[in-house]
C-alpha positions as CSV (number, residue, x, y, z in Angstrom):
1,X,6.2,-2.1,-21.2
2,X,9.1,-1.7,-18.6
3,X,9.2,-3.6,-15.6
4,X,6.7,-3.5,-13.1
5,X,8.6,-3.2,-9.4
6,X,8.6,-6.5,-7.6
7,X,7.2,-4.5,-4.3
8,X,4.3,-2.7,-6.2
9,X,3.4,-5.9,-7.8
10,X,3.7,-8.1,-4.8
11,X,1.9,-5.5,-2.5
12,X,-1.3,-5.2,-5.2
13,X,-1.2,-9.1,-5.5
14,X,-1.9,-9.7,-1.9
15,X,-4.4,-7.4,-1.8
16,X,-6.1,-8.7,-4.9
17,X,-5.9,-11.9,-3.0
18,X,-7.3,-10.7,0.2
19,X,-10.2,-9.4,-1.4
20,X,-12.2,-12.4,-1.3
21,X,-10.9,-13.4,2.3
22,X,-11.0,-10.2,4.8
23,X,-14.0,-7.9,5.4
24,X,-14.4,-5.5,2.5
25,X,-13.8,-2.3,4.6
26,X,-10.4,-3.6,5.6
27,X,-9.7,-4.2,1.6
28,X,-11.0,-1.0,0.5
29,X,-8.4,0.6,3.5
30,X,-5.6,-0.9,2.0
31,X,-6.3,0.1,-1.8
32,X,-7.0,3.9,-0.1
33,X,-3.2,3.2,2.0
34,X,-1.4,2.0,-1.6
35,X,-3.4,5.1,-4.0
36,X,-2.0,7.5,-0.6
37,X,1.6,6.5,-0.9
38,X,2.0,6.0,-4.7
39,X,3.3,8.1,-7.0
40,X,1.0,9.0,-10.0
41,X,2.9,7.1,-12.4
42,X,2.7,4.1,-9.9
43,X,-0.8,4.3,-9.3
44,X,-1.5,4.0,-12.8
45,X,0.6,0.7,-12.9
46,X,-1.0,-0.7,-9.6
47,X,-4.8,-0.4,-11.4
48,X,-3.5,-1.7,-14.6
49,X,-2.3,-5.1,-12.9
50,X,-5.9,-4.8,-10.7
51,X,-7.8,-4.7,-14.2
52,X,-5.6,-7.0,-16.5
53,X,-3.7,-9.6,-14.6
54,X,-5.9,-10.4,-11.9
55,X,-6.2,-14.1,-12.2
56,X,-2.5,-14.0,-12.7
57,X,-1.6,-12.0,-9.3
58,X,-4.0,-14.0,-7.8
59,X,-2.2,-17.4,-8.2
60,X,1.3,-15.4,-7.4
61,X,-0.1,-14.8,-4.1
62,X,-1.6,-18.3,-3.2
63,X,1.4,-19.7,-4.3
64,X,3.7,-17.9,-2.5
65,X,1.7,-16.9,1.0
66,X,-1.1,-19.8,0.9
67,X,-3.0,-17.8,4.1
68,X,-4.2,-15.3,4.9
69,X,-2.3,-14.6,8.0
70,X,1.2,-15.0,6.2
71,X,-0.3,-12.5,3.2
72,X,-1.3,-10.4,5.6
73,X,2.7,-10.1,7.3
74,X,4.3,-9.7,4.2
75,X,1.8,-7.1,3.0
76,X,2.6,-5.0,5.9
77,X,6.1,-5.1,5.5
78,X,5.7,-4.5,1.3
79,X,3.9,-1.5,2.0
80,X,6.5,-0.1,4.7
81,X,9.0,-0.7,2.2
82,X,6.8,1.2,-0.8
83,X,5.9,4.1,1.6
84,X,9.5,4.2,2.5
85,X,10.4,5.0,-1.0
86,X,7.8,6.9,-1.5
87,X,9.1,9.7,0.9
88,X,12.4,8.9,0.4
89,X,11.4,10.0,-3.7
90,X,10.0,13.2,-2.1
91,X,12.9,14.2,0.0
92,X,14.6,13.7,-3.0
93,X,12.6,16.1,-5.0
94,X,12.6,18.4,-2.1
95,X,16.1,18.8,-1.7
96,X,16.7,19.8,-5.3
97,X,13.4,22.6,-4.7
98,X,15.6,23.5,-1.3
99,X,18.4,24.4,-3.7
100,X,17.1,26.1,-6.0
101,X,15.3,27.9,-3.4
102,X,18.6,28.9,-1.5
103,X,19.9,29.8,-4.8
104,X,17.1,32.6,-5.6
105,X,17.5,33.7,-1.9
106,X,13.9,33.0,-1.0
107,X,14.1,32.5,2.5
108,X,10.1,32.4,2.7
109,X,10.2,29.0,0.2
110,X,13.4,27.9,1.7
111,X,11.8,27.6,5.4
112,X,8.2,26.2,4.1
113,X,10.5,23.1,2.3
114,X,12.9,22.6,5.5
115,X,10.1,22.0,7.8
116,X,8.6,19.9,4.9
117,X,12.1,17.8,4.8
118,X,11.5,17.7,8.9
119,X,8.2,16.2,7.9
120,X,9.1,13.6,6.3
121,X,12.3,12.6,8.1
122,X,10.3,12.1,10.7
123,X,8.0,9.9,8.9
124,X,11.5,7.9,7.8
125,X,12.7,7.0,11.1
126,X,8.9,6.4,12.5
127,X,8.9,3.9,9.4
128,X,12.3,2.7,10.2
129,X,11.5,1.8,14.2
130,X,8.5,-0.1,13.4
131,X,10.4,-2.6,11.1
132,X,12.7,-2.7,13.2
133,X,10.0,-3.3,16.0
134,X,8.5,-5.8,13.5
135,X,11.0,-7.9,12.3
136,X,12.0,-8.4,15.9
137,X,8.6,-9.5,16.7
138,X,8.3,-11.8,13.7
139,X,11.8,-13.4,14.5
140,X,10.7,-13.9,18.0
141,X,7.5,-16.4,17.0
């Protein structure tokens, strides 16, 4: 099988973790947030590790957060960082849909993807001032 990214498999450890130790609505948010931002292909890995290696991700996470508050810090910033790529993947694809849009002179198409690509750069640099925002914060405890 090939390699399961680090993030992905971090981010669905600390959840697996917090689901015996935060209220089951907050859990159930955060498997809805992960399924949201993934890719199919990624969403397919993320239940496989639920179903198969839960014991396993569950000692990765108590070994490497311990509490909850820490697991909770880290899986913030994991999933920033997964639903960074996520639209950064989709920009990608988008661009190449923009050119090939240009190319057949479809102004209609060309406009509808530019205002997507607005969309989501938006989303970026919203994404990009609360790390910021956050790491500052963290540093400053």
């Amino acid at each position: 099988s090939k390699s399961v990214d680090i993030a992905l498999r971090r981010a669905v450890a600390l959840v697996v973790y917090m689901e015996g130790k935060a209220a089951q609505n907050t859990v159930d948010a955060l498997w809805l947030r992960i399924d949201n931002m993934l890719s199919v292909e990624d969403r397919k890995i993320a239940l496989e590790l639920r179903e198969y290696e839960k014991e396993e991700l569950l000692f990765e996470a108590e070994m490497l957060f311990g509490n909850v508050e820490k697991a909770s810090i880290e899986l913030e910033s994991l999933l920033t960082e997964l639903e960074e790529r996520s639209l950064k993947g989709e920009l990608s694809r988008l661009m190449n849909e923009l050119q090939l849009a240009e190319k057949a002179k479809d102004k209609v198409k060309s406009d509808e993807i530019i205002a997507k690509c607005q969309e989501i750069s938006l989303k970026l640099s919203s994404l990009h001032k609360l790390r910021r925002e956050s790491t500052k914060n963290f540093n400053s405890v």
